[in-house]
Backbone as a printed PyTorch tensor [residue, N CA C, xyz], in Angstrom:
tensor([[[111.3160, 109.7250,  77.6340],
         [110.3320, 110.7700,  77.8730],
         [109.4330, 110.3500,  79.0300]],

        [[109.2700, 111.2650,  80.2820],
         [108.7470, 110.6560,  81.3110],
         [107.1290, 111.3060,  80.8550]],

        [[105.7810, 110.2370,  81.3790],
         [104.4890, 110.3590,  81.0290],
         [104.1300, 111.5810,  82.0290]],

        [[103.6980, 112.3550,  82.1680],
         [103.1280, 114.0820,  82.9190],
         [101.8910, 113.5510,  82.6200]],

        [[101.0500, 113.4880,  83.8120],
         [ 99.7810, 113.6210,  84.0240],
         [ 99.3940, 114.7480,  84.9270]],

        [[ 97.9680, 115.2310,  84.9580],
         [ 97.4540, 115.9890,  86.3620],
         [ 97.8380, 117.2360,  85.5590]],

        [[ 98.5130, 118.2640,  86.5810],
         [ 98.8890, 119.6390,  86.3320],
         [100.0790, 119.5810,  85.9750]],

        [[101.2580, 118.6770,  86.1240],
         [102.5340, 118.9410,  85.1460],
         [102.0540, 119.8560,  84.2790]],

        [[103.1370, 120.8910,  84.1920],
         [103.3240, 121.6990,  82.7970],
         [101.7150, 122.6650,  82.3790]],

        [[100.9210, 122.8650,  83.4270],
         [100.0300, 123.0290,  83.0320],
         [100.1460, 124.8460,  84.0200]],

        [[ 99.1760, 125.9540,  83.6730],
         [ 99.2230, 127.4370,  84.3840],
         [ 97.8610, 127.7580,  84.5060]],

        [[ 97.2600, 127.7590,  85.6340],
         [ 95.6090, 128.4800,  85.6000],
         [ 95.7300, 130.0090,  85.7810]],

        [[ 95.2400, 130.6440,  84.7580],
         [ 95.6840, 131.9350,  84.6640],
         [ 93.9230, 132.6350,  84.9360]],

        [[ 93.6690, 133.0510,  85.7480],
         [ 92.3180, 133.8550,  86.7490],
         [ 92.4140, 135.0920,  86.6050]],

        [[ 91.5830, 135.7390,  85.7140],
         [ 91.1790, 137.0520,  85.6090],
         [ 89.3970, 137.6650,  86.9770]],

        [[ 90.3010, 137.8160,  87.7920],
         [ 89.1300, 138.5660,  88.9130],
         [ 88.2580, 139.3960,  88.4540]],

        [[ 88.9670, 140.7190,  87.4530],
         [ 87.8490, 141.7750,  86.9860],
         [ 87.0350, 140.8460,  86.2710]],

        [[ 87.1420, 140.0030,  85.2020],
         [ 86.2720, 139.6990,  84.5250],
         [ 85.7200, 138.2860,  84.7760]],

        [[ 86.3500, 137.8130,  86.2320],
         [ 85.4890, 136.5030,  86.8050],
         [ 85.7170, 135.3560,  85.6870]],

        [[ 86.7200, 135.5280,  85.1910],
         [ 86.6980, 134.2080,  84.1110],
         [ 88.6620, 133.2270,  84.8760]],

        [[ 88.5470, 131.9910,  84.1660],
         [ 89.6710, 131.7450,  83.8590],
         [ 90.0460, 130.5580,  82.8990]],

        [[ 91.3870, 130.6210,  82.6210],
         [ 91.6590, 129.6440,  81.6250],
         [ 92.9010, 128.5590,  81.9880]],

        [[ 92.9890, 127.1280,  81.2510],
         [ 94.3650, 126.3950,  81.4740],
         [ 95.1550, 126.9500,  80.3190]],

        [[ 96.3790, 126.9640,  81.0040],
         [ 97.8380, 127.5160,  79.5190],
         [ 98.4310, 126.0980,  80.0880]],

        [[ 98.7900, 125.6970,  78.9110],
         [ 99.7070, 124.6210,  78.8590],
         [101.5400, 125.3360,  78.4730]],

        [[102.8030, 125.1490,  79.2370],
         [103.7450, 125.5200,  79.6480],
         [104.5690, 124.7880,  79.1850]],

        [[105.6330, 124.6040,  78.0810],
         [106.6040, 124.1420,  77.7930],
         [107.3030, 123.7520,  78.7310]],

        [[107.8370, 122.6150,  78.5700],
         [108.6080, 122.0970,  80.0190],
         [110.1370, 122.5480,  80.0390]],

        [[110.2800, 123.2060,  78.9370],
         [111.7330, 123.3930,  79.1300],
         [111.8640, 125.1840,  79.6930]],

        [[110.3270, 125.9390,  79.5800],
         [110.1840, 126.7840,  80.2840],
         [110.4570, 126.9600,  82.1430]],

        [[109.6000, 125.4240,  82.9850],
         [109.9170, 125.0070,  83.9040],
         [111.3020, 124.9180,  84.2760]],

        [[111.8300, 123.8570,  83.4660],
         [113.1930, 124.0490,  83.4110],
         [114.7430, 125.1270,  83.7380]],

        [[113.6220, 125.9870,  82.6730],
         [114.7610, 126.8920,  82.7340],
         [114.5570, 128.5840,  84.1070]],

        [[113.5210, 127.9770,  84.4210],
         [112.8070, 129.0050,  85.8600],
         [112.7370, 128.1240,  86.9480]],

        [[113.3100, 126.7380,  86.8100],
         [113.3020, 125.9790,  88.0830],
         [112.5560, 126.1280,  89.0420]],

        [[111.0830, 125.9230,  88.5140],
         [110.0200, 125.4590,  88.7240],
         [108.8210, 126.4170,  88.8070]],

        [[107.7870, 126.3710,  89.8930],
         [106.7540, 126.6420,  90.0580],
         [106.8480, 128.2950,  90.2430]],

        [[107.8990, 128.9610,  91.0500],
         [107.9580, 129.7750,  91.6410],
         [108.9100, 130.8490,  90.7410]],

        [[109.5260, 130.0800,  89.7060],
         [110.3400, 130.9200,  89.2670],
         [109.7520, 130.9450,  87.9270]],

        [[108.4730, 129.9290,  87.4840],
         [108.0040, 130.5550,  86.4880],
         [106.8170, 131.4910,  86.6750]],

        [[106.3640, 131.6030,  87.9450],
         [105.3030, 132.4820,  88.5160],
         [105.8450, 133.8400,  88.3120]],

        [[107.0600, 134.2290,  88.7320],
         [107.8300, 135.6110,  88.4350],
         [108.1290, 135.9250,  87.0700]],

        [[108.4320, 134.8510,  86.2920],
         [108.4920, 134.6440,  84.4430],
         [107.5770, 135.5870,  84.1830]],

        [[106.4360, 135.1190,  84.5470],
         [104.7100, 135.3760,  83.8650],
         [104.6040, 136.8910,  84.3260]],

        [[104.9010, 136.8090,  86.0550],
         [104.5010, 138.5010,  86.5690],
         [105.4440, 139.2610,  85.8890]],

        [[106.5630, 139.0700,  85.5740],
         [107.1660, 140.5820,  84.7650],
         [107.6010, 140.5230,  83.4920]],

        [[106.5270, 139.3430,  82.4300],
         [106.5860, 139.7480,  81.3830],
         [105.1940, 140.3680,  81.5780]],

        [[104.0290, 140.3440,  82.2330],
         [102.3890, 141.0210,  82.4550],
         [101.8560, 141.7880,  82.7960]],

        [[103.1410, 142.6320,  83.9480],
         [102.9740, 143.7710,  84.6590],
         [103.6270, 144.9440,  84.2320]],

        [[102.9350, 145.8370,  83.8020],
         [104.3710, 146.9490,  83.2110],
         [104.5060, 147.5330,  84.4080]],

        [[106.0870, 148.1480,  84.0530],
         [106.6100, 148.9480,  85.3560],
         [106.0190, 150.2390,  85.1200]],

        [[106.0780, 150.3370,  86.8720],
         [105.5070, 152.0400,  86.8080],
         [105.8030, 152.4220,  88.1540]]])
């Protein structure tokens, strides 16, 4: 098991309307399976955005 420090595995999720934000901590096998940063960024946008 390799030691993850810093932001490994970690998502700052920033709400603008309401000026707040929070850390989500990210299963690594989520990373994994979206091969990486960019493909879990698209994960997040179209399970968050409904279509229209």
């Amino acid at each position: 098991m390799l030691y993850r420090r810093g932001y490994v595995g970690k998502v700052l999720r920033v709400d603008l309307s309401k000026g707040s934000h929070q850390v989500e901590r990210v299963e690594e096998v989520v990373f994994e399976k979206y091969l990486g940063g960019r493909g879990v960024g698209a994960k997040i946008y179209f399970e968050e955005i409904a279509p229209e």
